[in-house]
mmCIF file as gemmi writes it, N, C-alpha and C atoms, coordinates in Angstrom:
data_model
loop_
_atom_site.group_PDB
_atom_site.id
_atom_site.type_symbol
_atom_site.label_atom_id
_atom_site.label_alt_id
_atom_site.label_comp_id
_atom_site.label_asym_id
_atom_site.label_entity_id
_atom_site.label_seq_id
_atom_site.pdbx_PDB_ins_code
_atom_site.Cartn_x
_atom_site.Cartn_y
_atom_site.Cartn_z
_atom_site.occupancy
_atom_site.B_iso_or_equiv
_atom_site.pdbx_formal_charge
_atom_site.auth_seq_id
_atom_site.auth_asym_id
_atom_site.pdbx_PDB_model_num
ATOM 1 N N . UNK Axp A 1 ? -144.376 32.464 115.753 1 0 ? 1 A 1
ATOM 2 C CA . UNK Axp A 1 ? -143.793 33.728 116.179 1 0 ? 1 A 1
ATOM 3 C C . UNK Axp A 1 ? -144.86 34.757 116.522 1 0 ? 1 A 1
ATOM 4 N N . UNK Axp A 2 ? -146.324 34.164 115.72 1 0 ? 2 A 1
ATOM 5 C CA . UNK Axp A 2 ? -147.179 35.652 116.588 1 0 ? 2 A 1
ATOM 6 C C . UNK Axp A 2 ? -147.515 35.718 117.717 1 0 ? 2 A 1
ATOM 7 N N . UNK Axp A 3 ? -147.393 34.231 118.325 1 0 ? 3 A 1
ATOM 8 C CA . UNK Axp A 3 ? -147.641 34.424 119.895 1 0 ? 3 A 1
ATOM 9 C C . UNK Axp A 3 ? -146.103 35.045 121.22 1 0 ? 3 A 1
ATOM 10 N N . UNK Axp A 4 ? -145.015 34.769 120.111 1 0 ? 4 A 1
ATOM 11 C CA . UNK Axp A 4 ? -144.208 35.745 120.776 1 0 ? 4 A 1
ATOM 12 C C . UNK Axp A 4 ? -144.474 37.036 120.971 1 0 ? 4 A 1
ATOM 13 N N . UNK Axp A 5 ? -144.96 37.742 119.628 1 0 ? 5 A 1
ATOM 14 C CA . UNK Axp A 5 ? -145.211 38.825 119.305 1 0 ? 5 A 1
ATOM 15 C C . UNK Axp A 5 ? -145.948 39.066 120.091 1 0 ? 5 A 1
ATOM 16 N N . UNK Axp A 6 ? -147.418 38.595 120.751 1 0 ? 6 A 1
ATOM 17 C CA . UNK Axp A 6 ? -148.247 39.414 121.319 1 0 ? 6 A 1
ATOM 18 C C . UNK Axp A 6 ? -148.064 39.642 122.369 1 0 ? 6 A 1
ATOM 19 N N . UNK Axp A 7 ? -146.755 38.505 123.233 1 0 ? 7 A 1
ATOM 20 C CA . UNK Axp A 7 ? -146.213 39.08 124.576 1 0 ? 7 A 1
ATOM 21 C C . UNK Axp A 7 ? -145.892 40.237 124.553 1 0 ? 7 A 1
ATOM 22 N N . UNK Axp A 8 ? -145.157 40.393 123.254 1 0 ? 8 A 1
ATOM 23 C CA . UNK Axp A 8 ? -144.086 41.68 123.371 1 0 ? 8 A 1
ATOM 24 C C . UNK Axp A 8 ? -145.142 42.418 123.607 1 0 ? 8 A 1
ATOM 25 N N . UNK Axp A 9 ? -145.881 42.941 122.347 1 0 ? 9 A 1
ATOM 26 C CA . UNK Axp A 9 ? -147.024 44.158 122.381 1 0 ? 9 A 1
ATOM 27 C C . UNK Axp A 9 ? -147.611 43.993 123.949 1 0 ? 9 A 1
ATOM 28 N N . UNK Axp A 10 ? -147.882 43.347 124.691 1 0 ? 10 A 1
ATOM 29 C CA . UNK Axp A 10 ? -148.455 43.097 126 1 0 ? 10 A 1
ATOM 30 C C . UNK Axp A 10 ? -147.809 44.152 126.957 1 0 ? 10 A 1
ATOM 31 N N . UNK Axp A 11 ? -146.723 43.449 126.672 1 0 ? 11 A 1
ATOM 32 C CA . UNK Axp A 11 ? -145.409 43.904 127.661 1 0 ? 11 A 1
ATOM 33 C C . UNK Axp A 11 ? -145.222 45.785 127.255 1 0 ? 11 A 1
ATOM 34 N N . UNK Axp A 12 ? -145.196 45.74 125.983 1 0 ? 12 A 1
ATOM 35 C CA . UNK Axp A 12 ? -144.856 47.532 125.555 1 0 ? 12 A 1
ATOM 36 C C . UNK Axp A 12 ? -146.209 48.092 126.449 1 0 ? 12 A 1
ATOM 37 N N . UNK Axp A 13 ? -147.499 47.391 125.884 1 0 ? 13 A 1
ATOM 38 C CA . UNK Axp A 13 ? -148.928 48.423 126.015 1 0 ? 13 A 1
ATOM 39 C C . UNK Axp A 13 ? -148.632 48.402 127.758 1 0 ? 13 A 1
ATOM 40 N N . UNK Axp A 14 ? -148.24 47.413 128.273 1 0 ? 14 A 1
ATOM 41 C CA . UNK Axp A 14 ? -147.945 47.878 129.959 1 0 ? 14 A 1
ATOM 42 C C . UNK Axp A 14 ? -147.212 48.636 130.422 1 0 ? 14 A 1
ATOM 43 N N . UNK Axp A 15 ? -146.243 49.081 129.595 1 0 ? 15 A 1
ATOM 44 C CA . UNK Axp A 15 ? -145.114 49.52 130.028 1 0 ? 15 A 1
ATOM 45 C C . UNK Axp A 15 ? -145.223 50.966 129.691 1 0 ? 15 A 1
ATOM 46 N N . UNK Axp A 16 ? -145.765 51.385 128.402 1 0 ? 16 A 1
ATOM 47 C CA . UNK Axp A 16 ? -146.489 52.959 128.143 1 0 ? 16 A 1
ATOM 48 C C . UNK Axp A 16 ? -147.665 53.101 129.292 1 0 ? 16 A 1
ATOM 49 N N . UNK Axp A 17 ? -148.373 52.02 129.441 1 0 ? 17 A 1
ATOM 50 C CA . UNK Axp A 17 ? -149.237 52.522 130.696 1 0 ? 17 A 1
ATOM 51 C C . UNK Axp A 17 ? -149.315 52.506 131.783 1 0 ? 17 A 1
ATOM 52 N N . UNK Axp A 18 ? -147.588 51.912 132.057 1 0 ? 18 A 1
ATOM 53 C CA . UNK Axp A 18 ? -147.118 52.013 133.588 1 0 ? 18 A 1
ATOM 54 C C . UNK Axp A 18 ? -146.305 53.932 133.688 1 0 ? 18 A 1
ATOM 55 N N . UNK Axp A 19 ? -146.185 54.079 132.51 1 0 ? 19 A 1
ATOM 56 C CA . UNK Axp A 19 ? -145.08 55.287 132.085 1 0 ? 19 A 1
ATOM 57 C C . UNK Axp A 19 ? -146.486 56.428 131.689 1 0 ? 19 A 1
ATOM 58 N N . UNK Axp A 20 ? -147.712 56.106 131.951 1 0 ? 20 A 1
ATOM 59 C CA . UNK Axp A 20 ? -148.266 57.611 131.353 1 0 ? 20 A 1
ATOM 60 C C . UNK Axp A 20 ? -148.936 57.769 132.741 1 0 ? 20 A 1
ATOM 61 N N . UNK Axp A 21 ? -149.124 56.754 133.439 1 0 ? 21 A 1
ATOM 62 C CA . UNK Axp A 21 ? -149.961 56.803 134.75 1 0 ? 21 A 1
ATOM 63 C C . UNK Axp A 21 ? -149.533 58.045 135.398 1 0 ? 21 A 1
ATOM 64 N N . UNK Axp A 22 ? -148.271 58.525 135.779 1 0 ? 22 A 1
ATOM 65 C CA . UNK Axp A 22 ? -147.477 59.452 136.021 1 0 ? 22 A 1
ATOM 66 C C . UNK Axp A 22 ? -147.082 58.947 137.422 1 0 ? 22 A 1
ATOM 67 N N . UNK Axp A 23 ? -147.03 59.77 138.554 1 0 ? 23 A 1
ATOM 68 C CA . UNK Axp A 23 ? -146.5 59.695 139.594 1 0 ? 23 A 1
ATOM 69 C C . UNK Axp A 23 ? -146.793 59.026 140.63 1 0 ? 23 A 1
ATOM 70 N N . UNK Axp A 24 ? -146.518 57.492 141.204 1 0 ? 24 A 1
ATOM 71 C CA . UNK Axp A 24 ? -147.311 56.978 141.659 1 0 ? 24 A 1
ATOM 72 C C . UNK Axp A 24 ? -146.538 56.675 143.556 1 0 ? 24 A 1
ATOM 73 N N . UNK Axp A 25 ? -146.82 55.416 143.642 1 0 ? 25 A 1
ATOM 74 C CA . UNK Axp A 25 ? -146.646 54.495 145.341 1 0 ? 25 A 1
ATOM 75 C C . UNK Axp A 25 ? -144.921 54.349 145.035 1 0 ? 25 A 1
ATOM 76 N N . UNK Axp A 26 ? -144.649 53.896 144.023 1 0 ? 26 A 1
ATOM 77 C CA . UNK Axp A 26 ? -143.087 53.496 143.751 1 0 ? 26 A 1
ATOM 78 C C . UNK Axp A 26 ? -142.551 54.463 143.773 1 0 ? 26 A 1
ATOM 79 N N . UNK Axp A 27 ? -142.387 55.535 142.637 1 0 ? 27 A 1
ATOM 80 C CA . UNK Axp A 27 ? -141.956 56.638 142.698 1 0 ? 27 A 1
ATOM 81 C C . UNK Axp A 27 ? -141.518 57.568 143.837 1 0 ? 27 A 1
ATOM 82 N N . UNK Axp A 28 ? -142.716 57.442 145.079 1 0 ? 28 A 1
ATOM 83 C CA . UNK Axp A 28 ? -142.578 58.212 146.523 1 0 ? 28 A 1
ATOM 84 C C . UNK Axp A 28 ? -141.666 57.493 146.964 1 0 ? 28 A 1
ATOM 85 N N . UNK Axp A 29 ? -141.783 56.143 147.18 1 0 ? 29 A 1
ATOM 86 C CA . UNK Axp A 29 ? -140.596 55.257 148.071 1 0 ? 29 A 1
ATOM 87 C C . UNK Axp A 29 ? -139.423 55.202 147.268 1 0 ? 29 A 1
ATOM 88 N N . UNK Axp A 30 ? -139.263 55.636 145.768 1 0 ? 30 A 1
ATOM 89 C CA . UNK Axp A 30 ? -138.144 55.54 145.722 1 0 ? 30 A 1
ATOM 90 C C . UNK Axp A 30 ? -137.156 57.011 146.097 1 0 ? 30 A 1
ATOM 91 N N . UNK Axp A 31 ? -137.669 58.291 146.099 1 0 ? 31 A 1
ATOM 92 C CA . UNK Axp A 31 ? -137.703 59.53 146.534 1 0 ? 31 A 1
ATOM 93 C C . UNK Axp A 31 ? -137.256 59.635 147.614 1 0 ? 31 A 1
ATOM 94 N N . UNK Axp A 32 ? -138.081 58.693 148.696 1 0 ? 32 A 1
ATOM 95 C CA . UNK Axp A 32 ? -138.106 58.782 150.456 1 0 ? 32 A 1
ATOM 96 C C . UNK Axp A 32 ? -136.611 58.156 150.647 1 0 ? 32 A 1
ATOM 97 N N . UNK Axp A 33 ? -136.333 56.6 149.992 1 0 ? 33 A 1
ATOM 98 C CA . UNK Axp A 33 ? -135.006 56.491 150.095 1 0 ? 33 A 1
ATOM 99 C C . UNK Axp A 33 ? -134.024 57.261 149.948 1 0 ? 33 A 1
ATOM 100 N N . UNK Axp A 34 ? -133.808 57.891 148.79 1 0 ? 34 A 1
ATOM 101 C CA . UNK Axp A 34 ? -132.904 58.866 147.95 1 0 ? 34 A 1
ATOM 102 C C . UNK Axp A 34 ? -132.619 59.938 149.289 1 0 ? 34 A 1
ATOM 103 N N . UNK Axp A 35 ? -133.442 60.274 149.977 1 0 ? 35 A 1
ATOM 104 C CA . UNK Axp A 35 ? -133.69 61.707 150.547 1 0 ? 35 A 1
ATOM 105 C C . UNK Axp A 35 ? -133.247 60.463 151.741 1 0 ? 35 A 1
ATOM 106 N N . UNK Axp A 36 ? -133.785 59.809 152.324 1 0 ? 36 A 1
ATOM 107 C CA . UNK Axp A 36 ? -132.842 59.112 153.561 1 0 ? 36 A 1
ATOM 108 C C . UNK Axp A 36 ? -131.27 58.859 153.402 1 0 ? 36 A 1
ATOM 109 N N . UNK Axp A 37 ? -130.877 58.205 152.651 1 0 ? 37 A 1
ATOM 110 C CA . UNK Axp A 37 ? -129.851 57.991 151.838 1 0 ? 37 A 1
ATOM 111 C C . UNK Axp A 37 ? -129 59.567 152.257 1 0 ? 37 A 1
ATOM 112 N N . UNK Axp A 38 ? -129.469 60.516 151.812 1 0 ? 38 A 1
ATOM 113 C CA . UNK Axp A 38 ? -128.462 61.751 151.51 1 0 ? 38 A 1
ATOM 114 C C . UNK Axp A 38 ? -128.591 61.726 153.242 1 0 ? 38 A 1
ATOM 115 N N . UNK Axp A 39 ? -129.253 62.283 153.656 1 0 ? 39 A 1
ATOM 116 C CA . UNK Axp A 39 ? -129.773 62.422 155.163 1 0 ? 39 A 1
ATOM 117 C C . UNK Axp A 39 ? -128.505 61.623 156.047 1 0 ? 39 A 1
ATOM 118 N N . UNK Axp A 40 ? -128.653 60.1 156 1 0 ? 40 A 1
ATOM 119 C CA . UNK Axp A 40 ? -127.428 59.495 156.245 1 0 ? 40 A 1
ATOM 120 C C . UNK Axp A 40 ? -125.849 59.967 155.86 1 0 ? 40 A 1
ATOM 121 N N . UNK Axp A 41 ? -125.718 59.937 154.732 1 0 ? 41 A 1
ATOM 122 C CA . UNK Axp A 41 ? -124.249 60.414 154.203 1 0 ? 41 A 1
ATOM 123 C C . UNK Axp A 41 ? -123.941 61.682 155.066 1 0 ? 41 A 1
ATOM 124 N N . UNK Axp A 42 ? -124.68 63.058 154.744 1 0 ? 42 A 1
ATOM 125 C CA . UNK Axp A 42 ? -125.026 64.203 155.638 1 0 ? 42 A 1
ATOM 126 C C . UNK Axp A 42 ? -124.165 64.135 157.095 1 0 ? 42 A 1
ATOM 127 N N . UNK Axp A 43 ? -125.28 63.531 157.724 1 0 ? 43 A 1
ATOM 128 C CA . UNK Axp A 43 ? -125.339 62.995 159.289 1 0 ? 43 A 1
ATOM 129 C C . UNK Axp A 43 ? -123.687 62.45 159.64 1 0 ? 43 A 1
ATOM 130 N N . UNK Axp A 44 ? -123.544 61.279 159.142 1 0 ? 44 A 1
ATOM 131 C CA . UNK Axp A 44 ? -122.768 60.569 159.453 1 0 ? 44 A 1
ATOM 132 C C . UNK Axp A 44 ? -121.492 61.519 159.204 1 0 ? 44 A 1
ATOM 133 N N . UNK Axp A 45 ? -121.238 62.128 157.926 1 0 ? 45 A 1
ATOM 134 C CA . UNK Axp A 45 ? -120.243 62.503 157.616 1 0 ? 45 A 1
ATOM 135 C C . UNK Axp A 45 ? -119.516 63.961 158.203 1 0 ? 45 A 1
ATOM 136 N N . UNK Axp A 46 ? -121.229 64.676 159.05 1 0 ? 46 A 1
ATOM 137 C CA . UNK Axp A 46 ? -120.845 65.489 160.368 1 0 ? 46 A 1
ATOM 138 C C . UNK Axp A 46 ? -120.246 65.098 161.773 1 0 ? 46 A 1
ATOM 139 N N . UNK Axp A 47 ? -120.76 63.912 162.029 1 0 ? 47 A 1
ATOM 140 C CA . UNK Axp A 47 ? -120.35 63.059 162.986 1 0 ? 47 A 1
ATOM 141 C C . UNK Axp A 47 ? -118.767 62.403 163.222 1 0 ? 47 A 1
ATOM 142 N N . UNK Axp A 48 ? -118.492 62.28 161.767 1 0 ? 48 A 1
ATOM 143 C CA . UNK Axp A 48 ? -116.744 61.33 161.404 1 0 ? 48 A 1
ATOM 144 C C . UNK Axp A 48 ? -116.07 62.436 162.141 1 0 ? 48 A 1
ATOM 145 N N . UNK Axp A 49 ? -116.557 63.679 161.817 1 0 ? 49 A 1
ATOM 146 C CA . UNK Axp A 49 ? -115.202 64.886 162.688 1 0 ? 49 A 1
ATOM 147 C C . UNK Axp A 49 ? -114.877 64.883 163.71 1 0 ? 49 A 1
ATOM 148 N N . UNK Axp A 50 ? -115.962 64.008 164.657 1 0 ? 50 A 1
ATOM 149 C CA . UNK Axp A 50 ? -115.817 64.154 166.385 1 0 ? 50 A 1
ATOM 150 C C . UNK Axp A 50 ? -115.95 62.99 166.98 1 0 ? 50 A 1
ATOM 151 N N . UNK Axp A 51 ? -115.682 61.399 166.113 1 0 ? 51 A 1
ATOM 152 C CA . UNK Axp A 51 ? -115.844 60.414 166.442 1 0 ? 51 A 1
ATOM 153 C C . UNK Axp A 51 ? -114.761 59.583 165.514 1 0 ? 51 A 1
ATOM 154 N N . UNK Axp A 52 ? -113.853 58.71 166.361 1 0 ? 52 A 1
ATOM 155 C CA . UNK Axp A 52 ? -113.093 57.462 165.258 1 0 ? 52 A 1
ATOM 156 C C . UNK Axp A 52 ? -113.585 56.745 164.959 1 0 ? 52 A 1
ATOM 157 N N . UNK Axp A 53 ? -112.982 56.505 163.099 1 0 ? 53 A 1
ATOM 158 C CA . UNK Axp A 53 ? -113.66 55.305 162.63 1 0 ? 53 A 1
ATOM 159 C C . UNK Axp A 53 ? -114.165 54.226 163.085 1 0 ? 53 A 1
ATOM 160 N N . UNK Axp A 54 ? -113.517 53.427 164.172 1 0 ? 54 A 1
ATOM 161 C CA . UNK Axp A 54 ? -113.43 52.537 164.751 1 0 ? 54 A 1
ATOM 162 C C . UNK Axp A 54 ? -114.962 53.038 165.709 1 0 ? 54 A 1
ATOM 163 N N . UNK Axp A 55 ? -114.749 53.723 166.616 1 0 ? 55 A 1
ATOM 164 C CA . UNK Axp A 55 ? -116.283 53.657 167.146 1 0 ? 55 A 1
ATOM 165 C C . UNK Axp A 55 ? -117.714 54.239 166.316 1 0 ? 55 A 1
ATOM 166 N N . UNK Axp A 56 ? -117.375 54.688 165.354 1 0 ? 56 A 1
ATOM 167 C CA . UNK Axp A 56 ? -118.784 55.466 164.4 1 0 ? 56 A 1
ATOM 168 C C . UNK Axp A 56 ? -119.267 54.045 164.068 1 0 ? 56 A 1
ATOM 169 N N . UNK Axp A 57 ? -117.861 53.065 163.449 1 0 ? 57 A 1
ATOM 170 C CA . UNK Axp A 57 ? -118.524 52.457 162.515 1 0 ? 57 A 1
ATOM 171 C C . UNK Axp A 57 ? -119.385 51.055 164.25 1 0 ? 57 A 1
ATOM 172 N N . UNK Axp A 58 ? -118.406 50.995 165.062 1 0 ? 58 A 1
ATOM 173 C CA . UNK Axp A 58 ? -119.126 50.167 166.105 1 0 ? 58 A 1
ATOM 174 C C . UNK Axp A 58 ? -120.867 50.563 166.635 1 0 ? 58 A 1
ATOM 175 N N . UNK Axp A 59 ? -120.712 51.432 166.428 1 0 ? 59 A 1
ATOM 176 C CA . UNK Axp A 59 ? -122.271 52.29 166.9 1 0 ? 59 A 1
ATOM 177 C C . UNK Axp A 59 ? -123.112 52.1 165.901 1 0 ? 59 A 1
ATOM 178 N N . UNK Axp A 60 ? -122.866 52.475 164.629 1 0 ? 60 A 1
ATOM 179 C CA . UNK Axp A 60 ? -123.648 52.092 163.174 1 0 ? 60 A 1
ATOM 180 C C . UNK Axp A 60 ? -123.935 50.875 163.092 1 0 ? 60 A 1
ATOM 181 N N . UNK Axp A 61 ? -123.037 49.883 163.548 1 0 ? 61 A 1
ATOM 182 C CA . UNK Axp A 61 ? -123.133 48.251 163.297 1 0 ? 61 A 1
ATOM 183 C C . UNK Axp A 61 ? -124.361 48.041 164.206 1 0 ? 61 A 1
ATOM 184 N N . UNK Axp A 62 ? -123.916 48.712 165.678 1 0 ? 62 A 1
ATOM 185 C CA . UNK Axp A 62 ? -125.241 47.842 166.913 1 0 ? 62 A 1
ATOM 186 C C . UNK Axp A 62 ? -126.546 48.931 166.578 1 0 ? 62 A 1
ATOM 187 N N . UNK Axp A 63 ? -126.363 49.752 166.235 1 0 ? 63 A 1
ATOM 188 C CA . UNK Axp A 63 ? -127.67 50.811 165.743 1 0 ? 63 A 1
ATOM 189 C C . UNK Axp A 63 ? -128.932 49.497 164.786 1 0 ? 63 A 1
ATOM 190 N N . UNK Axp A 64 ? -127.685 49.013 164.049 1 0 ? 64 A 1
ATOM 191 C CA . UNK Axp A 64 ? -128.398 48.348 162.648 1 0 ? 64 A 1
ATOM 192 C C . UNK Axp A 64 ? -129.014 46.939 163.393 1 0 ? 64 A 1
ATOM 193 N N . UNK Axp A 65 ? -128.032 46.73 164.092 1 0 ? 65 A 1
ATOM 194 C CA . UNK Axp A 65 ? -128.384 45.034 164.733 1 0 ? 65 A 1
ATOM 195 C C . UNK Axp A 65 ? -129.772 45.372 165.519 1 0 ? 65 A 1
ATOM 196 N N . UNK Axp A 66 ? -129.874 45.931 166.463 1 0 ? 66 A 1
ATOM 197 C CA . UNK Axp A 66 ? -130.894 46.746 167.047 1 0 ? 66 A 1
ATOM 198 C C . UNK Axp A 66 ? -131.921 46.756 166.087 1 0 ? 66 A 1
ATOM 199 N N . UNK Axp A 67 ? -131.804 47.253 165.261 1 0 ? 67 A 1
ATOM 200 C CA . UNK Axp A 67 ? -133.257 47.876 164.472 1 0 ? 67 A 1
ATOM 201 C C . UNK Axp A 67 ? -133.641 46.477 163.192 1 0 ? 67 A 1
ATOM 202 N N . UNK Axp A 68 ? -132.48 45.37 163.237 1 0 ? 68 A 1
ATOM 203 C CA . UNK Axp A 68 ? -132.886 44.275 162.472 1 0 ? 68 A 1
ATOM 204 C C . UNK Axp A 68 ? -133.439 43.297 163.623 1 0 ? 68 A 1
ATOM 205 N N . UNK Axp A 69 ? -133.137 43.312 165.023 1 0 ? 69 A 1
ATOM 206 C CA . UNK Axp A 69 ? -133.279 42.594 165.816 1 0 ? 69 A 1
ATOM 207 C C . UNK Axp A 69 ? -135.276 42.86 166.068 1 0 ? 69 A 1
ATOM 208 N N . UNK Axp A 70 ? -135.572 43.954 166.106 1 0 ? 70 A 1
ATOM 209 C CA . UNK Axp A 70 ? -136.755 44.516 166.159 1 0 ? 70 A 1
ATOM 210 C C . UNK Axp A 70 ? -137.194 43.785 164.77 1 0 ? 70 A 1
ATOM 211 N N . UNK Axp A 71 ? -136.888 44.227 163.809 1 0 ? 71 A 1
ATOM 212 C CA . UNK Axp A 71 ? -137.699 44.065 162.836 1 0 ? 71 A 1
ATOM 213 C C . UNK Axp A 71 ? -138.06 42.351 162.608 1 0 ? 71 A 1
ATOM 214 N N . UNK Axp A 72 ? -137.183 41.228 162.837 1 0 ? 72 A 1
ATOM 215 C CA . UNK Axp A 72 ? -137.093 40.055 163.11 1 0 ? 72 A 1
ATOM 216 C C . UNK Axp A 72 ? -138.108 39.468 164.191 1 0 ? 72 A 1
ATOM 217 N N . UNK Axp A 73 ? -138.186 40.471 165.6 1 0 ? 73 A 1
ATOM 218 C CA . UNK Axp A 73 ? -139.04 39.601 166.188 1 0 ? 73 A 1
ATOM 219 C C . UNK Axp A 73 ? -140.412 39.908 166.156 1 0 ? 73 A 1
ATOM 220 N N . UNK Axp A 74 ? -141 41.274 165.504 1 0 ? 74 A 1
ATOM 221 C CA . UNK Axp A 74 ? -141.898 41.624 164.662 1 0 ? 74 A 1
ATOM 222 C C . UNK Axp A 74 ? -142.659 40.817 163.723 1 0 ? 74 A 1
ATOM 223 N N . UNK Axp A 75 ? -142.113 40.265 163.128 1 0 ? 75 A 1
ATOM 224 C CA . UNK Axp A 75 ? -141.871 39.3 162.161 1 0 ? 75 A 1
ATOM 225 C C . UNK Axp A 75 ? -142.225 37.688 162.475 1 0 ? 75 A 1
ATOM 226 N N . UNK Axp A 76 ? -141.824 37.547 163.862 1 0 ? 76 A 1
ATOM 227 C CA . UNK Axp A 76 ? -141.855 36.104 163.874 1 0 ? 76 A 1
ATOM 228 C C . UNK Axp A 76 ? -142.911 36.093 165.164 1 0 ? 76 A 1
ATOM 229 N N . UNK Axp A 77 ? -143.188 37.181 166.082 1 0 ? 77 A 1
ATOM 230 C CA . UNK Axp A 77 ? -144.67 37.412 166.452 1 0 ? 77 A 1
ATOM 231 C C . UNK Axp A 77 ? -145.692 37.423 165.704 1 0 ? 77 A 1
ATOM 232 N N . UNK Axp A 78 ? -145.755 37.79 164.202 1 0 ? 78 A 1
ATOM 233 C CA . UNK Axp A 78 ? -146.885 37.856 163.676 1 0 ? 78 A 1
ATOM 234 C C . UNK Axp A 78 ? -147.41 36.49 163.087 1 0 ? 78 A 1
ATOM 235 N N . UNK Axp A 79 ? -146.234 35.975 163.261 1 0 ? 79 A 1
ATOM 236 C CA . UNK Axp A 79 ? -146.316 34.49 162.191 1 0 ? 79 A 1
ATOM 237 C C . UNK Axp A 79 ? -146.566 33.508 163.572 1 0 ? 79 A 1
ATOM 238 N N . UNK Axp A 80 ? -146.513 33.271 164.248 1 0 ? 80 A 1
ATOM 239 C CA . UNK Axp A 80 ? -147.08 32.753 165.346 1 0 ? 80 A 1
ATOM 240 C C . UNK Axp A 80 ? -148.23 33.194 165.857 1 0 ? 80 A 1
ATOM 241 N N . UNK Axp A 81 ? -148.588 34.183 166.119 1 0 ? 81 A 1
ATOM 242 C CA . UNK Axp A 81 ? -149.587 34.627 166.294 1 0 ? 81 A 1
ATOM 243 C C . UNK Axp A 81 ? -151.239 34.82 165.224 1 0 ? 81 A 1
């Protein structure tokens, strides 16, 4: 059992010194989402007043396909290349 034990202590002493480091790379990206996130809800939910469900959500769908379609062949240029 002490070699369980010293995972644990491993795992705590990382975890106080992932927690005293303070504000780091994760923290920003998780922020930047949060703040995109609202940004979206925002946006969109100004938009529902002057657009039907039916086409907001058609435009949102090819918006997304679009910007996964990019990100995909991005992706498979680099890996060939």
């Amino acid at each position: 059992t002490s070699a369980s034990s010293g995972v644990g202590e491993a795992a705590d002493a990382a975890t106080v010194s992932a927690a005293a480091s303070g504000f780091n790379q994760g923290d920003a990206m998780i922020l930047l989402g949060a703040l995109s996130w609202s940004a979206y809800i925002f946006r969109t939910s100004k938009l529902a007043n002057h657009y039907s469900e039916l086409n907001l959500q058609f435009a949102k769908t090819a918006l997304l396909a679009v910007m996964y379609g990019g990100w995909f062949l991005s992706t498979a240029a680099s890996m060939i290349s």
